[in-house]
LOFI-367394 format. One line per field, with one value per residue (C-alpha): x, y, z; residue in one letter. Coordinates in Angstrom, 3 decimals, always signed. Layout:
// LOFI-367394
X = X	... $
Y = Y	... $
Z = Z	... $
r = a	... $
END
This chain:
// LOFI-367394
X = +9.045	+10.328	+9.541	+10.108	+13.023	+14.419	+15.173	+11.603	+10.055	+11.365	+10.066	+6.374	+7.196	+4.146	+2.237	+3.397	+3.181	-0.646	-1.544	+0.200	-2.523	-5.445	-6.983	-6.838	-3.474	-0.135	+3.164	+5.071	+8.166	+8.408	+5.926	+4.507	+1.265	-1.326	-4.714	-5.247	-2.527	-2.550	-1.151	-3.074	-0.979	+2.945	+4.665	+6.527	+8.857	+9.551	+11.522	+10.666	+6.990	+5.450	+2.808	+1.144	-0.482	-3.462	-5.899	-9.294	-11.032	-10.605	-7.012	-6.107	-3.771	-4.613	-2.202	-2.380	+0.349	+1.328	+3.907	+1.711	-0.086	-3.580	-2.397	-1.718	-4.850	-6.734	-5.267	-5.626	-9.128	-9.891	-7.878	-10.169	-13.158	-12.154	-11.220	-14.741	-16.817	-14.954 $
Y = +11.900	+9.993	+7.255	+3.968	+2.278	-1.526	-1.397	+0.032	-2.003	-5.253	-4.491	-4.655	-7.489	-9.932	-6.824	-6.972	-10.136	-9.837	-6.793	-9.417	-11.869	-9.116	-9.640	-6.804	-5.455	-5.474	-4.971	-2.786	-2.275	-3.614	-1.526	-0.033	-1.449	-0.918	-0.598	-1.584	+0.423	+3.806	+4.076	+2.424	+2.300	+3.107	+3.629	+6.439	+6.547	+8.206	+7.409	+3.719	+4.562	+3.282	+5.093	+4.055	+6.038	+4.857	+6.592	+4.840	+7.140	+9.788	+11.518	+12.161	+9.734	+9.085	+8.424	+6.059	+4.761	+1.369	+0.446	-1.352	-4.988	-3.699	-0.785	-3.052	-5.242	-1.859	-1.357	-4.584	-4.843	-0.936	-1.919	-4.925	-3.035	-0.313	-3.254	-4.435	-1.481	-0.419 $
Z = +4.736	+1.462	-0.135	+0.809	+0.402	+0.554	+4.113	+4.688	+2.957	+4.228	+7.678	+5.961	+3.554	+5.090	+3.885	+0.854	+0.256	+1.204	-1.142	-4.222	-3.262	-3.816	-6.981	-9.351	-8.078	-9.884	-8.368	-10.725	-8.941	-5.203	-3.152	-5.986	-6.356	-9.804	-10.497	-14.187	-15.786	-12.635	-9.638	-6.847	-3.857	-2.986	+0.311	+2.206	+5.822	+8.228	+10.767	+11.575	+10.540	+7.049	+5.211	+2.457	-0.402	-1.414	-4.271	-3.008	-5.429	-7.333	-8.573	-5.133	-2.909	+0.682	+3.155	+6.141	+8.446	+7.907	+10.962	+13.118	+12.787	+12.815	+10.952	+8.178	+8.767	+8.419	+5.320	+4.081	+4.639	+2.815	+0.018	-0.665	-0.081	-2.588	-4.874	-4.409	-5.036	-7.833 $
r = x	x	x	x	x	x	x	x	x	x	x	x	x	x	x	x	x	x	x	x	x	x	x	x	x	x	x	x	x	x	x	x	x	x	x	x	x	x	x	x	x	x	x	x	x	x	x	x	x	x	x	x	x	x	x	x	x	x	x	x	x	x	x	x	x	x	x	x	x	x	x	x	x	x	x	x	x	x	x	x	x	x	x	x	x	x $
END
């Protein structure tokens, strides 16, 4: 597994494009997504798989897989809830 590169991360660009529209997250560098001023969310592959890392709460980063549609829907949807409870 590594981290996510351009290639990767153009197969999950409508993704991308979806976590910019969530309010309260910047994009610092492309996939690299901020809470405030920490680390919120980045993404790994491997293979043709995406992960993302995702600190929901706490210090610790979670990862889920990302390659799918509904994966990304899934993620989509946690990531706003997070947002909202926080």
């Amino acid at each position: 597994m590594r981290h996510a590169r351009d290639e990767d991360l153009d197969r999950i660009e409508p993704l991308l494009v979806e976590l910019r529209a969530v309010d309260g997250l910047t994009e610092k560098s492309r996939g690299a997504f901020y809470r405030r001023s920490r680390a919120f969310l980045h993404f790994h592959a491997d293979g043709a798989d995406t992960y993302a890392d995702v600190r929901f709460e706490g210090d610790e980063f979670e990862r889920t897989r990302t390659t799918t549609k509904a994966e990304q829907r899934a993620l989509i949807a946690a990531v706003r809830k997070s947002l909202d409870w926080s």
